[in-house]
C-alpha positions in Angstrom: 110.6 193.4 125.4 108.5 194.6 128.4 105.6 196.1 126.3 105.6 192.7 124.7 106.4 190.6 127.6 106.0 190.9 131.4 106.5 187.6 133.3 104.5 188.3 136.5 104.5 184.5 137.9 107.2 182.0 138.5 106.1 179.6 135.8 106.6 182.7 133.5 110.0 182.4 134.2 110.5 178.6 133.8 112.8 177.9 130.7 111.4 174.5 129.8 107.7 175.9 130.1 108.5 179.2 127.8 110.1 177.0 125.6 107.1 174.7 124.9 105.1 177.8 124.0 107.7 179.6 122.1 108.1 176.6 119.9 104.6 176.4 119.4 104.3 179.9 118.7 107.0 179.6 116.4 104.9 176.7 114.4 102.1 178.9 113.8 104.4 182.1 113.4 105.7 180.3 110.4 102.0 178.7 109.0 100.7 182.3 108.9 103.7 183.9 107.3 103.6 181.4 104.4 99.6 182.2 104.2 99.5 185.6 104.4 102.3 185.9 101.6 99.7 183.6 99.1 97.2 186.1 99.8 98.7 189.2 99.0 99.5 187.6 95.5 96.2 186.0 94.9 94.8 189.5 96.0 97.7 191.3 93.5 97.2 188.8 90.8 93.2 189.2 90.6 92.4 192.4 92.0 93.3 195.8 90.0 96.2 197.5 92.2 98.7 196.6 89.9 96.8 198.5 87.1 96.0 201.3 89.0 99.4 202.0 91.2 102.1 199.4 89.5 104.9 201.2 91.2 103.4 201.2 94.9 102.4 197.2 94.2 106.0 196.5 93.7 106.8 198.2 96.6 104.3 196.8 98.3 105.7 193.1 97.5 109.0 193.9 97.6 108.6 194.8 101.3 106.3 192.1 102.0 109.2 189.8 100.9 112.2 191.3 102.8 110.2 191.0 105.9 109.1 187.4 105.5 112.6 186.7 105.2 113.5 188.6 108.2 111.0 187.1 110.5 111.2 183.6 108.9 114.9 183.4 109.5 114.1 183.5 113.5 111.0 181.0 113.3 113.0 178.4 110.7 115.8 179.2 113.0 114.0 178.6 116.3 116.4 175.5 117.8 119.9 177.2 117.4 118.9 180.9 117.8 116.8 180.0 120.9 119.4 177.6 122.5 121.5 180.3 122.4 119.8 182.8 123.9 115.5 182.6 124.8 115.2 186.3 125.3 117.3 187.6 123.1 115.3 185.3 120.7 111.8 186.6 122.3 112.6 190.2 121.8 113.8 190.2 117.8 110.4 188.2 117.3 108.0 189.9 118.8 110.2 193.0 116.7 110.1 191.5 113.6 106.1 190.2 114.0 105.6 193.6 114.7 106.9 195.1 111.4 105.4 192.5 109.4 101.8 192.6 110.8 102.5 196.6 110.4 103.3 196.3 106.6 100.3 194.0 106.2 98.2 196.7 107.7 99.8 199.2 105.1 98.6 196.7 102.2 94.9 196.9 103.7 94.8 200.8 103.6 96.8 200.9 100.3 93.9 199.0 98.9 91.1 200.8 100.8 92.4 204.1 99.6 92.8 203.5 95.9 90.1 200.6 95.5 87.8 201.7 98.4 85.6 198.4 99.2 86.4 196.1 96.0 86.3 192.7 96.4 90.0 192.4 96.6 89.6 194.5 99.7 87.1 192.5 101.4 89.2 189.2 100.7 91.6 190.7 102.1 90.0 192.0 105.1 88.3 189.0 106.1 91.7 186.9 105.7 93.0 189.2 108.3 90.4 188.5 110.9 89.9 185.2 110.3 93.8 184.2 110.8 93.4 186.4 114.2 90.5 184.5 115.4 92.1 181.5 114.5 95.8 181.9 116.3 94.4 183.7 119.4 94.9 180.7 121.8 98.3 180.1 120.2 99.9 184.0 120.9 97.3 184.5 123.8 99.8 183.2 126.3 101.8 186.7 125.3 98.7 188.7 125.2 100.2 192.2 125.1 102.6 190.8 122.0 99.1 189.8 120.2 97.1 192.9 120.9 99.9 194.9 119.3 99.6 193.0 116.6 95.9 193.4 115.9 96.4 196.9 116.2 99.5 198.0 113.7 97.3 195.5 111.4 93.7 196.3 111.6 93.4 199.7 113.5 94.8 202.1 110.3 92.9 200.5 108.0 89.8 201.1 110.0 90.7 204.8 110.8 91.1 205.1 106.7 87.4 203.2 106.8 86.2 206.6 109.1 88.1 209.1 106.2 86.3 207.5 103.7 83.3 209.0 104.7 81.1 205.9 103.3 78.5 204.2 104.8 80.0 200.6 104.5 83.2 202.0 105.2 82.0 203.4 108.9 80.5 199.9 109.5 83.8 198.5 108.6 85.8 200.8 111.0 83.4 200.6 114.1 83.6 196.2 113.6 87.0 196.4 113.4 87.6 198.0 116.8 85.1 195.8 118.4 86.9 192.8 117.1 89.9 194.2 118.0 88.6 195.5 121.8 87.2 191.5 121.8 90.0 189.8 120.9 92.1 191.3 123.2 89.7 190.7 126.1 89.8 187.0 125.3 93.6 187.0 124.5 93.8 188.2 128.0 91.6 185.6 129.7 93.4 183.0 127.7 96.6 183.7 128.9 95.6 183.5 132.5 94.0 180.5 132.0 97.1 179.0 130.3 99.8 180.2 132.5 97.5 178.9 135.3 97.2 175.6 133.9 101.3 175.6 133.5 101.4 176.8 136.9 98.7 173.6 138.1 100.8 171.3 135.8 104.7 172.2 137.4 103.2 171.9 140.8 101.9 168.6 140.4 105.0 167.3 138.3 106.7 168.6 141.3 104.7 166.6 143.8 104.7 164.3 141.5 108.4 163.9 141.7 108.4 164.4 145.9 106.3 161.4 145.9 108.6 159.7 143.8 111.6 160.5 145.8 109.8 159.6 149.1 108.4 156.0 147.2 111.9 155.3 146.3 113.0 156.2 150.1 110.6 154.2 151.6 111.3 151.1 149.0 114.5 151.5 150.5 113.8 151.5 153.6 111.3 148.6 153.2 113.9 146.7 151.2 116.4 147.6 154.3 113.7 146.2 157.0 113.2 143.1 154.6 116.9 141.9 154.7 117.3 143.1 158.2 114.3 140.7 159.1 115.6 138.1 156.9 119.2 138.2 158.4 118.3 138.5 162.1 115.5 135.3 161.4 118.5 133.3 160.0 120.3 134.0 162.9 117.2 133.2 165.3 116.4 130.1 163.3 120.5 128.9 163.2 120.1 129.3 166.9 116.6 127.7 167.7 118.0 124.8 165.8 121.0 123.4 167.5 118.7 124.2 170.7 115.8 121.7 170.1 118.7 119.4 168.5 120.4 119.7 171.8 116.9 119.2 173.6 116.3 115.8 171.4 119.4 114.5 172.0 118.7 115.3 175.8 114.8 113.5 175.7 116.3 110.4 174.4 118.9 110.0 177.9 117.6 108.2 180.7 115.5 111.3 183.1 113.1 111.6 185.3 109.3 112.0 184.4 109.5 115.7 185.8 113.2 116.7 184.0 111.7 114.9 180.8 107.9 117.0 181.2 110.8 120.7 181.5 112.4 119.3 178.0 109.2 118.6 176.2 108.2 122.3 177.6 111.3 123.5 176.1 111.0 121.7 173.1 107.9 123.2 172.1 108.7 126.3 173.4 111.6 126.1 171.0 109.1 125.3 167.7 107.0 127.8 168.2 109.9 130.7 168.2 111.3 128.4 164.8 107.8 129.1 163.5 107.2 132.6 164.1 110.5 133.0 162.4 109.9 131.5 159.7 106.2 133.0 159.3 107.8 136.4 159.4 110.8 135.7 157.1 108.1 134.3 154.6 105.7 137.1 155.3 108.6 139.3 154.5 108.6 138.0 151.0 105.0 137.4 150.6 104.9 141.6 151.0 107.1 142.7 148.6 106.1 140.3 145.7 109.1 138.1 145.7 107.6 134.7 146.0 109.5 132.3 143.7 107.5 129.0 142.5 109.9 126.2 142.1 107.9 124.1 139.2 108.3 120.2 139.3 105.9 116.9 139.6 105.0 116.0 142.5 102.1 113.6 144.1 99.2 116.8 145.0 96.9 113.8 146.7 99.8 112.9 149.2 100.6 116.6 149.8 97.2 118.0 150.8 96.7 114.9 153.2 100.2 115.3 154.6 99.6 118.7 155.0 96.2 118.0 156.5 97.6 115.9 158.9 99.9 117.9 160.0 98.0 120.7 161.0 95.2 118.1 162.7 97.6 117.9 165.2 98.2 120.7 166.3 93.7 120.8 166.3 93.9 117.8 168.5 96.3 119.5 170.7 93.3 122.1 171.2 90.7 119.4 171.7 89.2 121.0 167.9 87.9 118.2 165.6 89.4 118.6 162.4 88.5 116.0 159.5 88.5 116.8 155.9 87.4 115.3 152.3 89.3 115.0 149.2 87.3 114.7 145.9 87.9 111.9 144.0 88.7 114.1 140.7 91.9 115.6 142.2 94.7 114.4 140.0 97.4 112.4 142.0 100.5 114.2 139.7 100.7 118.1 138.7 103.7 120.3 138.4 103.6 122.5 140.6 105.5 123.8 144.0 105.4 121.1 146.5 106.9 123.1 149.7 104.2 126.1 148.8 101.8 124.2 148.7 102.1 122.2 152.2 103.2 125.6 153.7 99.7 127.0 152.3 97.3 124.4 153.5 99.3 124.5 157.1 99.1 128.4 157.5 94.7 128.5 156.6 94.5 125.6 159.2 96.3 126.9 161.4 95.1 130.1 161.1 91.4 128.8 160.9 92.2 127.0 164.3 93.4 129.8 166.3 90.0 131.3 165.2 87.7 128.4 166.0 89.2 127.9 169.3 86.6 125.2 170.3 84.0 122.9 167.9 84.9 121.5 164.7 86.5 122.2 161.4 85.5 120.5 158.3 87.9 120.7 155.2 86.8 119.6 151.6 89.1 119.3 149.0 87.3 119.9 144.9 89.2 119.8 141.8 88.0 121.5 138.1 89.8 121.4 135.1 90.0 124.8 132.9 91.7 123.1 130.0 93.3 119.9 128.8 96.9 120.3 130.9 95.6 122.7 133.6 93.2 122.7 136.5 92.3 124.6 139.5 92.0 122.8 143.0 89.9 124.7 145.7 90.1 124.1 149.4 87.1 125.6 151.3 87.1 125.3 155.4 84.3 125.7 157.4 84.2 125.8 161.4 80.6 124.9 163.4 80.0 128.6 164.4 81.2 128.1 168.0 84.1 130.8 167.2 84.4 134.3 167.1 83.4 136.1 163.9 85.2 137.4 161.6 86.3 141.1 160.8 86.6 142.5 157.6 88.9 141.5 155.4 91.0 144.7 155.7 91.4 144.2 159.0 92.1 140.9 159.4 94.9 140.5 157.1 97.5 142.9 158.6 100.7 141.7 159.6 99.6 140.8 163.2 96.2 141.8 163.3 93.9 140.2 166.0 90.4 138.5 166.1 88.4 141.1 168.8 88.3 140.0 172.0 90.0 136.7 171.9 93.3 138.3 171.0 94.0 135.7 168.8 97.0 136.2 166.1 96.0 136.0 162.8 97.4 138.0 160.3 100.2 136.3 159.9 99.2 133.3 158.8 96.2 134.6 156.5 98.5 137.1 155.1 101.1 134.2 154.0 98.5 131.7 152.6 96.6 134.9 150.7 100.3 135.8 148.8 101.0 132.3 148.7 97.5 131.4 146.7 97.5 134.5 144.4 101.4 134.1 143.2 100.1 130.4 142.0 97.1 132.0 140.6 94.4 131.8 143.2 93.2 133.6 145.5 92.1 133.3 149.4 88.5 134.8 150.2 86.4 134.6 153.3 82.8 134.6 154.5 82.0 134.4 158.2 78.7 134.7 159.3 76.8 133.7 162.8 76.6 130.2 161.4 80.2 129.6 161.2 83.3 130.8 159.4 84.2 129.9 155.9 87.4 129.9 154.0 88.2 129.2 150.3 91.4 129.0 148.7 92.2 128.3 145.5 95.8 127.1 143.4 96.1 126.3 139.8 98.5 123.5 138.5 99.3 122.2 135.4 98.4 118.3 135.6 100.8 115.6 134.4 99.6 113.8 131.4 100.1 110.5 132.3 98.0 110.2 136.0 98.7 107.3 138.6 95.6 105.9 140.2 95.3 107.1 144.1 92.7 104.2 145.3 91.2 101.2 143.6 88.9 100.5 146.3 89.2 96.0 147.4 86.1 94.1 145.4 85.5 92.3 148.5 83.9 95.6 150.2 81.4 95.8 147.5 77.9 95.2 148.8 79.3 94.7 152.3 77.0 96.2 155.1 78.5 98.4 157.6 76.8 99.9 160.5 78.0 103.2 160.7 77.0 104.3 164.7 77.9 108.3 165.3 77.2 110.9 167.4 77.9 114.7 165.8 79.8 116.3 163.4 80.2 117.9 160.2 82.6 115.1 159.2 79.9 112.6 159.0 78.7 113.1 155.2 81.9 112.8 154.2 82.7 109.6 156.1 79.3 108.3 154.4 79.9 109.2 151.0 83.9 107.5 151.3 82.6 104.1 152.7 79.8 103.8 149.9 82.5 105.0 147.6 83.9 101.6 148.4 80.6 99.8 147.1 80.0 99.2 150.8 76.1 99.3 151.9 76.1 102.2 154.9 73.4 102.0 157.5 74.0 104.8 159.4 72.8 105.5 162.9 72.9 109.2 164.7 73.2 108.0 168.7 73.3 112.1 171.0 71.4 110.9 174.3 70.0 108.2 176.4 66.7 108.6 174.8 68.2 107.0 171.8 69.3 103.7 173.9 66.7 101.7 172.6 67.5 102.5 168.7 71.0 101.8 169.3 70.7 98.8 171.1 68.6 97.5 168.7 71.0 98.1 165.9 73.5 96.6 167.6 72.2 93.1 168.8 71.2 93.1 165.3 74.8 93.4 163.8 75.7 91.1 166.7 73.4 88.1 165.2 74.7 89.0 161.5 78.2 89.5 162.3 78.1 92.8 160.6 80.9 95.2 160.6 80.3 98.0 162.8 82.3 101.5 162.7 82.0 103.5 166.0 82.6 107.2 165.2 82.1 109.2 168.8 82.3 112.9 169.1 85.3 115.1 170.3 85.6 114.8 173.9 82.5 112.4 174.2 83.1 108.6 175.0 79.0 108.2 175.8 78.6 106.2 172.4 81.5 103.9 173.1 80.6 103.4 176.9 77.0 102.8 175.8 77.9 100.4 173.4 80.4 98.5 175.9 77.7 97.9 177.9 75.3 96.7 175.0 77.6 94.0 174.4 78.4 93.1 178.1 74.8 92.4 178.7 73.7 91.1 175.5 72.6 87.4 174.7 74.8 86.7 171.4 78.2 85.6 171.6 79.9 88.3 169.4 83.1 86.7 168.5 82.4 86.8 164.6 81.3 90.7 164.7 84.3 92.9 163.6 84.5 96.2 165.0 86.3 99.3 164.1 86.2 102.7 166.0 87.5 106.2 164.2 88.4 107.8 167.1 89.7 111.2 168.0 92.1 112.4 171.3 90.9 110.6 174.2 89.1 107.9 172.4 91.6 105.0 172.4 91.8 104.4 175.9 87.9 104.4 176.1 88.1 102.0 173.1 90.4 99.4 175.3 87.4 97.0 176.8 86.2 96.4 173.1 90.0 94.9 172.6 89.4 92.5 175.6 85.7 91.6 174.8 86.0 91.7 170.8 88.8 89.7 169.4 88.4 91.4 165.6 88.9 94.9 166.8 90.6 97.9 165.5 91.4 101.6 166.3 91.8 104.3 163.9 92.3 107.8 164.8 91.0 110.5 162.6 91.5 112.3 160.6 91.8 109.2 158.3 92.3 109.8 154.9 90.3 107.3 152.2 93.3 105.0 151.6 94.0 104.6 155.4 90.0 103.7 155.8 90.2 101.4 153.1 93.5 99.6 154.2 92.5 99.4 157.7 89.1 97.7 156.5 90.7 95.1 154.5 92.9 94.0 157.3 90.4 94.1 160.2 88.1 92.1 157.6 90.0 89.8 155.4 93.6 89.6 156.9 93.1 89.0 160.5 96.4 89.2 161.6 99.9 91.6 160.9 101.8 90.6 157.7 104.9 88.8 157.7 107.5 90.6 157.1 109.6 89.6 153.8 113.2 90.9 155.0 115.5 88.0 154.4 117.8 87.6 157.1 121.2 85.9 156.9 121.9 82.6 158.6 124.9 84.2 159.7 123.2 87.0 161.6 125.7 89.7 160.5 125.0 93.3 161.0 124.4 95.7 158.0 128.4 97.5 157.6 128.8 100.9 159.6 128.8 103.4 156.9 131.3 106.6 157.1 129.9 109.9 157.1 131.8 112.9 156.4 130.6 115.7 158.0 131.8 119.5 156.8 130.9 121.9 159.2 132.8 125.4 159.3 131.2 126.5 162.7 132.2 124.1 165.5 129.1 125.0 167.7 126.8 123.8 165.0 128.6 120.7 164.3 128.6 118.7 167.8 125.0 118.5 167.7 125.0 117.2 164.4 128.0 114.7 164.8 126.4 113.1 168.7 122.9 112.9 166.9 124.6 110.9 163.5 127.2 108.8 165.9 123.5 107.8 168.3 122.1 106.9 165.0 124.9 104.3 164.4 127.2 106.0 161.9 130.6 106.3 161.8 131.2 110.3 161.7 134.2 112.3 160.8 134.2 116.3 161.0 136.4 119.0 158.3 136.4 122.3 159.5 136.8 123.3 155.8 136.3 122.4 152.5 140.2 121.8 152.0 140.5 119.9 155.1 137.7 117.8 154.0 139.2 117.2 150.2 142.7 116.1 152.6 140.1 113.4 154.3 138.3 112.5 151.2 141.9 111.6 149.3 143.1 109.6 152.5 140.4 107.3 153.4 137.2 105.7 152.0 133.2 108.0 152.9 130.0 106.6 151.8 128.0 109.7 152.2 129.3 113.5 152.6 127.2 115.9 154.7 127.9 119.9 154.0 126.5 121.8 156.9 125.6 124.9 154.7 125.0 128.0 156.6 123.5 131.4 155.4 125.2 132.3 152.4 123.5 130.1 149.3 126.3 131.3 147.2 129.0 130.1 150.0 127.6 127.0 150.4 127.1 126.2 146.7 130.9 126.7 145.9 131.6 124.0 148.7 129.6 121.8 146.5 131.0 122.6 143.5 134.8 122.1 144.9 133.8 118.4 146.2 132.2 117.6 142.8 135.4 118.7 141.0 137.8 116.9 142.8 135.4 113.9 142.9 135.7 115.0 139.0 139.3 114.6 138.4 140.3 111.6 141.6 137.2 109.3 142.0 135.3 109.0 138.9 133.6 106.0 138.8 132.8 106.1 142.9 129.9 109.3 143.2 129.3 109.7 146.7 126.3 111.2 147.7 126.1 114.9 149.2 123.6 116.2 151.8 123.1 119.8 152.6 122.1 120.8 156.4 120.7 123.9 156.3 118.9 126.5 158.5 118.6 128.7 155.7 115.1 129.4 154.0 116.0 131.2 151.5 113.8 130.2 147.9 116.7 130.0 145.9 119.0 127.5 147.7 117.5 124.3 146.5 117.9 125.2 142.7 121.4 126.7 143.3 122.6 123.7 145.0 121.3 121.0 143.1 123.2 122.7 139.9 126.4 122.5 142.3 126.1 119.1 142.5 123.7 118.7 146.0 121.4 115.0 146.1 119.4 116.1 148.9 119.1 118.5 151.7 117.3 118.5 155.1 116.2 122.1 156.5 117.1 122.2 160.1 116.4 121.5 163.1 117.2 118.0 162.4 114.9 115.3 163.5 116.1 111.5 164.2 113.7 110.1 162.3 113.7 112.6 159.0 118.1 112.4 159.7 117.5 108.7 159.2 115.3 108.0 156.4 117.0 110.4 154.4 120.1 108.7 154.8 119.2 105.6 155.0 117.4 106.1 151.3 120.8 106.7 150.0 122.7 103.8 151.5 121.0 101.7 153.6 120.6 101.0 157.0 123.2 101.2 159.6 124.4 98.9 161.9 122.9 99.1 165.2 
């Protein structure tokens, strides 16, 4: 009803929005009608209108009744009457409210005019005002409805306050109209502040659902980017690797120095486009969350120095010193990912390196234990300061964000070995200040119960002296604190200039006399401590065929090193980065075994050859495959290819394989079914004789391993192929082959 009811804004017209306040209208409608009918017959039953006008009271009731039951059959009635149609709902309520807050205003003068001001009428007065004080935010949003309202109810009784002609009675009249002039001016206020908030609240559910839309879109297209990435880096890295196999297969023929210096250029070349695939397809995954942990025991000890190593070369390559120290707490066994883990430590040193540039790195290894079967292992990295300094954090882990003015590629790798630490529960921070850059990474692994022992250091090193002679480097502490972790007795001697001649010579003609093991450690790029000691023993007195000597050398060192060989006869070269086990071997042979081991291979008198082993070889692509097949028939097998897994099962039941290799391509799923079709047949046709399976793959997607291994698959190799990986992997399932 437009008196009642004029929608001026467009959330006025919003169904679900008037709905909401109708049904809450409706709530109240119906807590008021039930409230207002107790009253009257509290007022009735106490108060003296029956007595004095019997007849009207009944009346009076009686109407009171018909109404309730005419209003409360649209409020009980609100979901069906409503559904079927709002307005037509809106317009009998605000009808039917009418009438009845128009009857109850006909009670209040009934009882002002007989009783005047009895106490029946003041109950009922102030019932009447406090029920509109108390529902004015609920019918305020239909302010004009509620206004109406107050008027059909209060304004005759106070214009029959006015006739009265009493003094009580004016006072009544002239507060009623102020409350009912007040209550309309909030009712009014009210309402625009509700139908603003709807208004505020459907705008921002509507942005609210844009922004959803567009997330969704851009998940999409972020998704779409993701697998295109992924795809096209297959594709790159299926291509990169038949081209360094190629370019191996071409170093090992007979070419000249210049042809051979174009392949090794190639060659590397070649890795580093395999690597920046594989950083990106791994980046890829570290951005979206999807990083799957493969959980399994594995020796931590022998990853983290495998993994050191591995990136040292690639500092050596540089001319950067890199040298690290592993606590002796670490726990050799925890279950844990294995590949994450190497792929973590590689990525922060290689990362750290493209930083430092020039100097020295210096990588120490801790270990704490947060609970009985669970500890956290921290890695912190620290350069000498001779690099550039770091950017905030922000900036330097975007995709391929760069260090200032060195243009140095970074994001990349910090980006991978930041998701890579967090998804095993770590994290990656970093502090760089003009005294050097620091990194700390941290991994959490669950640690095997039963723990092998890494090192029990030799008895005979206890209480040995060593002179330790050195020149710089962070490394040096650490190298200290392994030898006396030996039981060893370090003197230690710091030689930077000519002005220390006389120390050092002294040192050493005093080793000389004693025979006393001396380790040489000279700096990066700085063979003054080796010459100066070549010459020290050239010129000394003391014949120093009893003095072993050891030098833990870095690039460049072990040609500087080659007069000791010819002067010294107990002399040994060790580059660094050494880890403790390789110090501690190398010192108990350069002190106690003097000479290489025999070796304990028993050879026949005959002088046979180990057998020629057959390979079968199942490659669907035939480009793929004749890398593959030269580099397995130059590394002595016997090789036969199948195009297809049905041509291969034709092979398998008309001659006799040791070994079957499954060049798997892209498709995990593909390449798993291969599997499982060579396990069944070997199933139902060759029980008792298992041969062994080995998948090829270029692919790097996380869930090959554990989909292939439940098909059956031993091993697999990830591509390109190396001779030497090619051969110990075979050769640990069958042997070696015949030359």
């Amino acid at each position: 009803m437009p008196m009642f009811d004029r929608p001026e804004l467009k959330v006025q017209k919003d169904r679900r929005v008037c709905r909401l306040t109708d049904a809450r209208m409706a709530k109240y409608s119906r807590r008021v009608m039930l409230f207002t009918i107790m009253v009257f017959f509290i007022a009735v039953t106490v108060g003296e209108l029956p007595l004095v006008a019997p007849q009207l009271t009944l009346v009076l009731a009686i109407g009171l009744i018909l109404l309730s039951l005419l209003h409360g059959y649209h409020l009980f009635r609100f979901g069906s009457l409503y559904a079927a149609g709002p307005h037509r709902w809106r317009r009998r309520y605000f009808f039917t409210a009418i009438l009845f807050a128009g009857w109850w205003g006909l009670i209040l003068v009934c009882h002002e005019w007989l009783l005047g001001f009895a106490p029946e009428t003041h109950f009922l007065w102030l019932y009447t005002v406090m029920y509109s004080a108390i529902v004015v935010t609920v019918f305020a949003p239909y302010y004009r409805f509620l206004t109406w309202c107050l008027v059909v109810s209060l304004v005759p009784a106070s214009a029959t306050s006015f006739l009265s002609g009493d003094i009580l009675g004016t006072v009544y009249g002239v507060l009623s109209l102020a409350f009912v002039w007040l209550i309309s001016r909030q009712a009014r206020l009210e309402s625009e502040n509700y139908w603003g908030r709807m208004g505020a609240m459907q705008e921002l559910q509507q942005r609210a659902s844009q922004l959803a839309v567009a997330s969704k879109r851009s998940d999409a297209a972020i998704e779409l980017t993701n697998e295109f990435v992924a795809n096209i880096g297959q594709e790159f890295r299926s291509q990169l690797t038949d081209s360094l196999g190629a370019l191996a297969l071409l170093e090992a023929e007979q070419l000249p120095e210049r042809q051979r210096e174009w392949v090794r250029l190639a060659k590397n070349a070649s890795r580093q486009q395999l690597k920046l695939v594989d950083n990106v397809g791994l980046f890829t995954r570290v951005a979206r969350k999807s990083i799957r942990l493969r959980q399994g025991p594995f020796n931590l000890v022998k990853t983290v120095e495998k993994s050191f190593k591995f990136a040292a070369k690639a500092s050596h390559r540089q001319r950067l010193e890199f040298n690290f120290e592993i606590d002796d707490k670490l726990p050799v066994m925890v279950i844990g990912d294995n590949r994450k883990t190497s792929q973590l430590i590689r990525n922060l040193v290689e990362a750290a390196t493209a930083i430092a540039q020039q100097g020295e790195i210096w990588g120490q290894v801790d270990f704490s234990p947060i609970s009985t079967a669970e500890g956290q292992m921290t890695i912190a990295l620290m350069d000498d300061g001779q690099g550039e300094i770091l950017p905030d954090e922000s900036e330097l882990f975007g995709a391929f964000s760069r260090v200032d003015s060195a243009q140095v590629a970074t994001g990349l790798g910090l980006s991978i070995a930041k998701g890579l630490a967090e998804a095993m529960g770590g994290y990656l921070q970093l502090h760089s200040s003009r005294d050097g850059n620091r990194y700390q990474v941290a991994m959490r692994f669950a640690t095997e119960p039963n723990q092998r022992f890494y090192l029990v250091p030799d008895r005979r090193l206890q209480d040995l002296d060593i002179l330790l002679l050195h020149q710089k480097g962070l490394f040096v502490s650490g190298l200290e604190k392994a030898l006396s972790s030996f039981g060893m007795e370090v003197q230690g001697l710091k030689y930077t200039s000519s002005a220390h001649r006389p120390a050092l010579e002294e040192a050493v003609q005093q080793a000389l006399v004693r025979s006393q093991l001396v380790l040489l450690v000279p700096a990066m790029g700085d063979s003054s401590l080796l010459t100066a000691v070549q010459e020290i023993i050239d010129h000394s007195d003391v014949e120093p065929k009893n003095c072993p000597l050891m030098c833990l050398g870095a690039y460049g060192h072990k040609q500087a090193f080659t007069p000791f060989i010819k002067s010294l006869p107990c002399t040994q070269y060790l580059s660094r980065p050494a880890t403790r086990k390789e110090l501690h071997d190398a010192l108990i042979g350069l002190l106690f075994c003097g000479g290489k081991k025999t070796s304990r291979r028993i050879v026949t008198s005959s002088g046979a050859h180990p057998r020629q082993y057959a390979l079968l070889l199942i490659e669907e692509s035939r480009q793929h495959q004749r890398v593959t097949e030269e580099m397995l028939h130059t590394l002595g097998y016997r090789v036969e290819v199948a195009r297809s897994v049905v041509d291969a099962l034709e092979l398998l039941s008309e001659g006799h394989y040791d070994m079957l290799l499954v060049d798997c391509q892209q498709n995990t799923e593909h390449s798993a079914q291969i599997i499982e079709t060579l396990r069944h047949w070997e199933s139902e046709h060759a029980v008792e004789n298992r041969l062994p399976i080995i998948a090829l793959t270029s692919t790097t997607e996380e869930q090959f391993e554990g989909r292939c291994l439940a098909a059956g698959m031993d091993d697999f190799l990830t591509k390109p192929l190396g001779k030497d990986q090619l051969r110990e992997t075979i050769e640990c399932w069958l042997g070696s082959a015949r030359d």
